[in-house]
C-alpha positions as CSV (number, residue, x, y, z in Angstrom):
1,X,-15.3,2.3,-9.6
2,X,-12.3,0.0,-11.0
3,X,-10.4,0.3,-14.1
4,X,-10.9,-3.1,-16.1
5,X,-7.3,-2.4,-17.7
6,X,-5.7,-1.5,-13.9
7,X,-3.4,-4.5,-12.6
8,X,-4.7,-3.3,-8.6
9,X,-8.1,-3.3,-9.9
10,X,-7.7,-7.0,-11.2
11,X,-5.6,-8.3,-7.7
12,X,-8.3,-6.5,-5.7
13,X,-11.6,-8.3,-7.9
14,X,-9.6,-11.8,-7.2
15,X,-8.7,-12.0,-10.7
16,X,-4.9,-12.4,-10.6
17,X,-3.8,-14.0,-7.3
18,X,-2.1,-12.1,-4.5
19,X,-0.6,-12.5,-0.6
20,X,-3.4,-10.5,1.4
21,X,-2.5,-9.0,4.6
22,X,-6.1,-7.4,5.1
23,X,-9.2,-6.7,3.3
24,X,-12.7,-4.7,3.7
25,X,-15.0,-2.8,2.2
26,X,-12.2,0.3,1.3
27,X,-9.1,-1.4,1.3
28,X,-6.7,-4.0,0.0
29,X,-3.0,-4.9,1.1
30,X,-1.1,-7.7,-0.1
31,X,2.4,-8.7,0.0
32,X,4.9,-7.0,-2.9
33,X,6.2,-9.7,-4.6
34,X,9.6,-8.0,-5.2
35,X,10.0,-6.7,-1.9
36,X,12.6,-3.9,-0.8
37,X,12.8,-5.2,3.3
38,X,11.7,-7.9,5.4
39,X,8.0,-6.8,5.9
40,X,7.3,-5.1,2.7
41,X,3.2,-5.2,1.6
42,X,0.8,-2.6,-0.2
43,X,-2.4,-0.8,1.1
44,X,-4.9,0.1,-2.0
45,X,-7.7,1.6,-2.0
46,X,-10.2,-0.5,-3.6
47,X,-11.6,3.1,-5.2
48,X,-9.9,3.2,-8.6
49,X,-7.8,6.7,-8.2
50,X,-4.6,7.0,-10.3
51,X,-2.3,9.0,-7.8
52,X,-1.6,11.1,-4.8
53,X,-2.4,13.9,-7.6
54,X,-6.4,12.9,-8.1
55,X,-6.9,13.3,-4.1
56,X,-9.2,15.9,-3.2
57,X,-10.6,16.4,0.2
58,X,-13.7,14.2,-0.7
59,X,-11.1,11.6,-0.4
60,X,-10.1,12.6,3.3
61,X,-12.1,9.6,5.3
62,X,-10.1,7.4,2.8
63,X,-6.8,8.2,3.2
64,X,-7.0,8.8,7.0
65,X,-8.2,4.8,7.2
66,X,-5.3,4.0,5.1
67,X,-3.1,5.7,7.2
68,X,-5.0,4.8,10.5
69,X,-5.1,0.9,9.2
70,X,-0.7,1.2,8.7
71,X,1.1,1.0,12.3
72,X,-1.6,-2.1,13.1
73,X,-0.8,-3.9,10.1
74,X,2.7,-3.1,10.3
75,X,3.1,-5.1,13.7
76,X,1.1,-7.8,12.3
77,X,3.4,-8.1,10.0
78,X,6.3,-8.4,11.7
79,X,7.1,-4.3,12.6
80,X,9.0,-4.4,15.9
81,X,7.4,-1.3,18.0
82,X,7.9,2.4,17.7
83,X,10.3,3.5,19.1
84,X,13.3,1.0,18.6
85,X,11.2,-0.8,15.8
86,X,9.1,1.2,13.2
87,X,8.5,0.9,9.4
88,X,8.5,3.3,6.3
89,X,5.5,4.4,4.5
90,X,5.9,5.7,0.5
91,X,3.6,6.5,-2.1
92,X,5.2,7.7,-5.5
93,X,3.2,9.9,-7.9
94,X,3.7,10.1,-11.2
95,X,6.3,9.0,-13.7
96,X,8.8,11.3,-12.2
97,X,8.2,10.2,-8.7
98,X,8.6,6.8,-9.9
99,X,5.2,5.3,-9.8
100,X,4.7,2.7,-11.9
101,X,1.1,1.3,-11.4
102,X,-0.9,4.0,-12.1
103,X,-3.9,3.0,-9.2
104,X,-3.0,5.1,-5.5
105,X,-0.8,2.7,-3.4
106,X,0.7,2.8,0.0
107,X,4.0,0.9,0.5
108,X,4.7,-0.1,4.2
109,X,8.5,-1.6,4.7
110,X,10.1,-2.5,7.8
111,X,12.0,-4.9,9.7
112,X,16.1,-4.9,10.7
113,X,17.7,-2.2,8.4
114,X,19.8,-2.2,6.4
115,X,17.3,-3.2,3.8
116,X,18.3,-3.9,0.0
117,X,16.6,-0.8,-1.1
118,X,14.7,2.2,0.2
């Protein structure tokens, strides 16, 4: 299910071109293209849901391989190692929690600190 108006939906179907980091049959991440820190990408599902706020527990299997998918891509993406190293995972929800794409995304940041923003 994808929203034909969603601009996830369209990066995801190829249809405006992005940096991937990783793809299969659940997920997309690509490289932010205004980036907050020196590894900075997003994890989508490619399941068209708005927000944090639409997750039931239907959606469990989903967001645990997000989530399980994270510290590996992280490293591969430059991460140095917990502990010393590590990264920052943030989904906003919501025009109040400053999300601004309306289709559930993951941002993963990390690299030396102090980073511009975040």
């Amino acid at each position: 299910m994808q929203d034909p108006n969603c601009l996830f939906c369209k990066i995801i179907a190829g249809k405006i071109p992005s940096k991937k980091v990783f793809e299969d049959e659940h997920v997309y991440a690509f490289h932010d293209i205004a980036p907050w820190a020196p590894v900075h990408f997003l994890m989508v599902p490619k399941l068209h849901i708005p927000s944090m706020a639409q997750i039931t527990l239907e959606h469990s299997a989903l967001i645990g391989h997000l989530l399980a998918l994270a510290p590996k891509l992280a490293l591969e993406q430059g991460c140095r190692p917990y502990p010393e190293g590590g990264y920052r995972i943030v989904t906003n929800t919501g025009s109040e929690g400053g999300q601004e794409i309306h289709h559930l995304h993951f941002h993963v940041m990390g690299g030396p600190r102090p980073w511009l923003r975040g």
